[in-house]
C-alpha positions in Angstrom: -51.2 195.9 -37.8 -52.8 196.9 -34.3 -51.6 195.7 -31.2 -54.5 194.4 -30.2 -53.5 191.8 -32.5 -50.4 191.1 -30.8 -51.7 190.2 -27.6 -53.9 187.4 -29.2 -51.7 184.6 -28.1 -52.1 186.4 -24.3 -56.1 186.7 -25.0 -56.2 182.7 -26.8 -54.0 181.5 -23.2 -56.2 183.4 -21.3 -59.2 181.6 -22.7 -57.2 178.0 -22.5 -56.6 178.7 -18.7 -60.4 179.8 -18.6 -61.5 176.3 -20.3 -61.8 174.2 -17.3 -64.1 176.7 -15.8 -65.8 177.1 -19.2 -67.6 173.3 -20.1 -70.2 173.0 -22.4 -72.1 169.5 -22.5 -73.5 167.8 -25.4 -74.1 164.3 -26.4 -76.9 161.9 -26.0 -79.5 162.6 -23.6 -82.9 161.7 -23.1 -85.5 163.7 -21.4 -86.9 162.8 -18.3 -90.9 163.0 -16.9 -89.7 163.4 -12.7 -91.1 166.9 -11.2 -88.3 169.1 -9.8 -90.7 170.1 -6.9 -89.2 170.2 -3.8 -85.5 169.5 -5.0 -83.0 171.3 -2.5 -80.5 173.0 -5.2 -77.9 174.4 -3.3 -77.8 171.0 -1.2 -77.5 169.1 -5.3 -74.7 171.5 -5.8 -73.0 171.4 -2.3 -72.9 167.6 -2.1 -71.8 167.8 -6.1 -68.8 169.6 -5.4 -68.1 168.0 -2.0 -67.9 164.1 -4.4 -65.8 166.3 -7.0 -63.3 167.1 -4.8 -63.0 163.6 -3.2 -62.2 162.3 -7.2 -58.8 160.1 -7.0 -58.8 160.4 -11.0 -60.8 161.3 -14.2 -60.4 161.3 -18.0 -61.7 164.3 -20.2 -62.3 165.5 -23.5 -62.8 168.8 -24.7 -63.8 170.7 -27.6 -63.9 175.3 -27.8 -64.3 178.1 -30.4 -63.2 181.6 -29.5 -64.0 184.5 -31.6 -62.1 188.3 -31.2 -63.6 191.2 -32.9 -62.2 194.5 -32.7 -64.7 196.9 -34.4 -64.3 200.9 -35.2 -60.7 203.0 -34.6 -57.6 202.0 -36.6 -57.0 198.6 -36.9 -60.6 197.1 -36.5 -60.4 193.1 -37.2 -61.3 189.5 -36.3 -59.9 186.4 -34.9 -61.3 182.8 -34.6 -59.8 179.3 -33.1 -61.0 176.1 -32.9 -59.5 173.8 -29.9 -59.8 170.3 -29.4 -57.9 168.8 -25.4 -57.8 166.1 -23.9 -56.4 165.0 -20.5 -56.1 162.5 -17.4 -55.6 163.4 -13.7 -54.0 160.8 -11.1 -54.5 162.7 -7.9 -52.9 160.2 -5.5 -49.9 159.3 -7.6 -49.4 163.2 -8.2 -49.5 163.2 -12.2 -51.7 165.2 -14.4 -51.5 165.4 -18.4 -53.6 167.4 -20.9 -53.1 168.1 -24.4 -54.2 170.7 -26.9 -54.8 171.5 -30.5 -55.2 175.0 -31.7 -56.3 176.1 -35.1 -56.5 179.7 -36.7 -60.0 179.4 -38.5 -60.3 182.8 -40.0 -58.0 185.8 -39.7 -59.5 189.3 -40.8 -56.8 192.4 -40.5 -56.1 195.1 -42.8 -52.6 193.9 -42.3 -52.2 190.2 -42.7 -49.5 189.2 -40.6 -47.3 186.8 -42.0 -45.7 184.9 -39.1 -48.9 184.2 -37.0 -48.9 180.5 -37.1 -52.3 178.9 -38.1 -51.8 175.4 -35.6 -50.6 174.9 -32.7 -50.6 172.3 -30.3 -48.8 171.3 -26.9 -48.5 168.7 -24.3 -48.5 169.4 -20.6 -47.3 167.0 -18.0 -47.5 167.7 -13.6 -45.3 164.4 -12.9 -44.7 164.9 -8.8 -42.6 167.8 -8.4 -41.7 168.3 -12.2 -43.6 170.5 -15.2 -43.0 169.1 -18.8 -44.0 170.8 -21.6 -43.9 169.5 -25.2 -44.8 173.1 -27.7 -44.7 172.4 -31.2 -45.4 175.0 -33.9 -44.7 175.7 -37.6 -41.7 176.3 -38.7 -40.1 175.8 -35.4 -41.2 172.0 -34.5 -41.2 170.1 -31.4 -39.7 170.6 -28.4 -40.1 169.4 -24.6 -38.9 171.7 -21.6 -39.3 171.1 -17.7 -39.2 173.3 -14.9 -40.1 172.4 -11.2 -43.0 172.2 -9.7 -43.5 175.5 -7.7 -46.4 176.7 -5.9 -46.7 179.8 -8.0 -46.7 177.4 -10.9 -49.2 174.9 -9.8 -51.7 178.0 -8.9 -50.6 179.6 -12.9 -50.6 176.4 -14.9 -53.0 174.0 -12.7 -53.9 170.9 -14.6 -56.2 169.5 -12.7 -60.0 169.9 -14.5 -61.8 169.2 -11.6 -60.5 171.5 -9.1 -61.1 174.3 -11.2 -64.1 173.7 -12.1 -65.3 173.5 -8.9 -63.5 176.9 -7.5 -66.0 179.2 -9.4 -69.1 177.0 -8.2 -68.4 176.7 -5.0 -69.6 180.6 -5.0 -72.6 180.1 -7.3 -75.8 182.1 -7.3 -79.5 182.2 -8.5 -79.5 178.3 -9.1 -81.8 176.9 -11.1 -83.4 173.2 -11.9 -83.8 172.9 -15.7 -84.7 169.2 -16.7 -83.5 165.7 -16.0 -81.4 164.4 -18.3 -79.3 160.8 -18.6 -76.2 161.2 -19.7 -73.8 157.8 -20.6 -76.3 155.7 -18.9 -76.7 157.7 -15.6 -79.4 160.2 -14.7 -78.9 163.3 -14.1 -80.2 166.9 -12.5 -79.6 169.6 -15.4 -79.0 172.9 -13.5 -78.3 176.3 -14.1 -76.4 179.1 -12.2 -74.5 182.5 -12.1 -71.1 182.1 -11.1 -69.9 185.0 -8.4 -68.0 187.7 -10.6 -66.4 189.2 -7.7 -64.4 186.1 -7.0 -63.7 185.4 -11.1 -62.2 188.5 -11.0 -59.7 187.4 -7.7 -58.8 184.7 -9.6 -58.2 186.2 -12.7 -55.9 188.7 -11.4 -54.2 185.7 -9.5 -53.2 184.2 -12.9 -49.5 184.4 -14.3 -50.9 184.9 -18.0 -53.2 187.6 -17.3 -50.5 189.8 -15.7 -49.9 192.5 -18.1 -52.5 191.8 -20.5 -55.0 193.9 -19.2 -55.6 196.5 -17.1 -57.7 195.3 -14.0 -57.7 198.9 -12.3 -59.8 199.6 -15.5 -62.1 196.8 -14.6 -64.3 198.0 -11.8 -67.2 196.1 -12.3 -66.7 192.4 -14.0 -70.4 192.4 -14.8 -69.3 195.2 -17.4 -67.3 192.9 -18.8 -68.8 189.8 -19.1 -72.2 190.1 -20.9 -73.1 186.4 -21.2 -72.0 184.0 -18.7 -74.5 181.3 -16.8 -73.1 177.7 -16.2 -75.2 174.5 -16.8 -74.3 171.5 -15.0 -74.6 167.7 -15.5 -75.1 166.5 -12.1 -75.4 162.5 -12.0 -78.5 161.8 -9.3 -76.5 158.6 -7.8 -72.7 160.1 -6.6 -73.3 163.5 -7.1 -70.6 164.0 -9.9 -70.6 166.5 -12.5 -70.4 164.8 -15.7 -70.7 167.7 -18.2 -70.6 172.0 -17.7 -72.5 174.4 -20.3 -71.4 177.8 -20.8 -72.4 181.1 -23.4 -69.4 183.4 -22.6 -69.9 186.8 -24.0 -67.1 189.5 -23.0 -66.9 193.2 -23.8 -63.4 194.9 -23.8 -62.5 198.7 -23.8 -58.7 199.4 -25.3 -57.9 200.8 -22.3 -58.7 197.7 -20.5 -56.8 195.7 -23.3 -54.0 197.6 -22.8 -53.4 199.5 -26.5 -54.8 203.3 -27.5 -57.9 204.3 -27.5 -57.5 204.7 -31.5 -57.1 201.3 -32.2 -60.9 200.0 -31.9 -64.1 201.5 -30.3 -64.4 197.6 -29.1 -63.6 194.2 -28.3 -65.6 191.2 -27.8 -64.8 187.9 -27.3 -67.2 184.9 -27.5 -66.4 181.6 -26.2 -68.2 178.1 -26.9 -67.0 175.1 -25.4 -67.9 171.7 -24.8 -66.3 169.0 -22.8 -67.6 165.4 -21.2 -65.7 164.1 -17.8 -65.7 160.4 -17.5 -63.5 157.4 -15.6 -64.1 158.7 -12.5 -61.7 156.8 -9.6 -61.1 154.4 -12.7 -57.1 153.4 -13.2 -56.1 156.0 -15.9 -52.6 155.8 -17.6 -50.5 158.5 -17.6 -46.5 157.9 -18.9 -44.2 160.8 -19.9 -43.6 160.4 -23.7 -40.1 161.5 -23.5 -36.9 160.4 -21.4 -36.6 163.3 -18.4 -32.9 164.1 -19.4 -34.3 164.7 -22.7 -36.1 167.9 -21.7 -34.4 171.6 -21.6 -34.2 173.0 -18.2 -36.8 176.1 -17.7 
């Protein structure tokens, strides 16, 4: 078996860390007859993220499929996951939850491996100055573990939806007015923009998870990397909030930028699809620790 293989579980974190800042909207929608002449886009988006970042709390649901292909050299193969999270955020009472399910749709290696475990699924908790984590997988069960809250960790494992997604916008180029749209009742501006991959890459580099999974002195040029990647935003017309995020991510990966021998593939490429709806905005949302604190092993 490749090691390619063996830094799935780095790549499939990688892409859970990249899910905020990857939305995909769906749902009922209805097409609306207003002209988009004279619409000031970057003002839409500027006062969009400006009401996003003055959220007190939010609800979200969230659904992805990533695929990993490794075709040509020595170990060619493929790897697909389906994801379905959900979450809350109280931003003045300090708490933050989301949860995640994680299933191993299809597994194509000339080596099966044996001990890859086809679900997983995890609880994460940011309750004041305290992580929880609840990781349960097969054959090994459940188990909750809490570390405090650092700095470092609040940048690595941040939980809260809606300042990440706004961090790559607040960058975004080449924006475009699609349609109006409602969405839950409320009427929306459907736009379209490149998100700056100069910065993306910053912020990749800044995460805990990505460290050692890939080379970034082999990534010179982002746009090299990602072949497919153009947000569309749900913009409601009365407060300015982003209701739903669209996103096509197409990547392109050398083994040297993977980290393995150039003999184990002549190519990666990993395609992401992901949709997720934001709702309960400044609403009272309920967020209670499922587990007594003393309960939890000490990180």
């Amino acid at each position: 078996m490749g090691k390619w293989i063996k830094n799935t579980a780095v790549l499939l974190l990688l892409a859970i860390i990249l899910a905020p800042l990857l939305f995909a909207g769906c749902g009922e929608k209805e097409a609306g007859q207003e002209s988009s002449d004279g619409l000031d886009l970057p003002g839409i988006l500027g006062d969009s993220i400006l009401a996003m970042k003055n959220v007190n709390s939010y609800t979200y649901v969230m659904e992805m499929k990533m695929a990993l292909e490794a075709t040509g050299g020595s170990s060619p193969g493929r790897v697909s996951t389906s994801m379905q999270s959900s979450g809350a955020a109280d931003i003045a009472a300090k708490k933050l939850k989301t949860a995640f399910q994680m299933h191993l749709d299809e597994i194509t290696l000339e080596e099966q491996p044996e001990d890859m475990p086809r679900d997983f699924s995890a609880e994460m908790y940011m309750i004041e100055d305290t992580l929880y984590m609840k990781m349960d997988l097969e054959d090994l069960g459940e188990q909750w573990v809490k570390t405090p809250l650092t700095e470092e960790l609040k940048e690595a494992y941040n939980l809260d939806m809606v300042e990440q997604q706004v961090t790559p916008l607040e960058t975004a180029t080449d924006i475009k007015f699609v349609r109006y749209e409602t969405v839950d009742g409320s009427e929306c501006y459907v736009l379209k923009m490149v998100p700056d991959i100069a910065s993306m890459k910053d912020w990749l580099q800044g995460q805990q998870m990505t460290q050692g999974a890939f080379d970034f002195n082999e990534i010179t040029n982002l746009q090299d990397i990602f072949k497919e990647l153009a947000y569309t935003v749900w913009i409601t017309k009365d407060g300015k909030l982003m209701k739903k995020m669209d996103v096509s991510m197409l990547t392109e990966l050398s083994p040297a930028q993977v980290g393995v021998e150039d003999t184990e593939f002549d190519k990666m490429t990993m395609k992401i699809d992901l949709e997720m709806t934001i709702k309960d905005f400044n609403q009272s949302v309920s967020i209670i620790l499922p587990v007594e604190d003393e309960d939890a092993t000490e990180m």
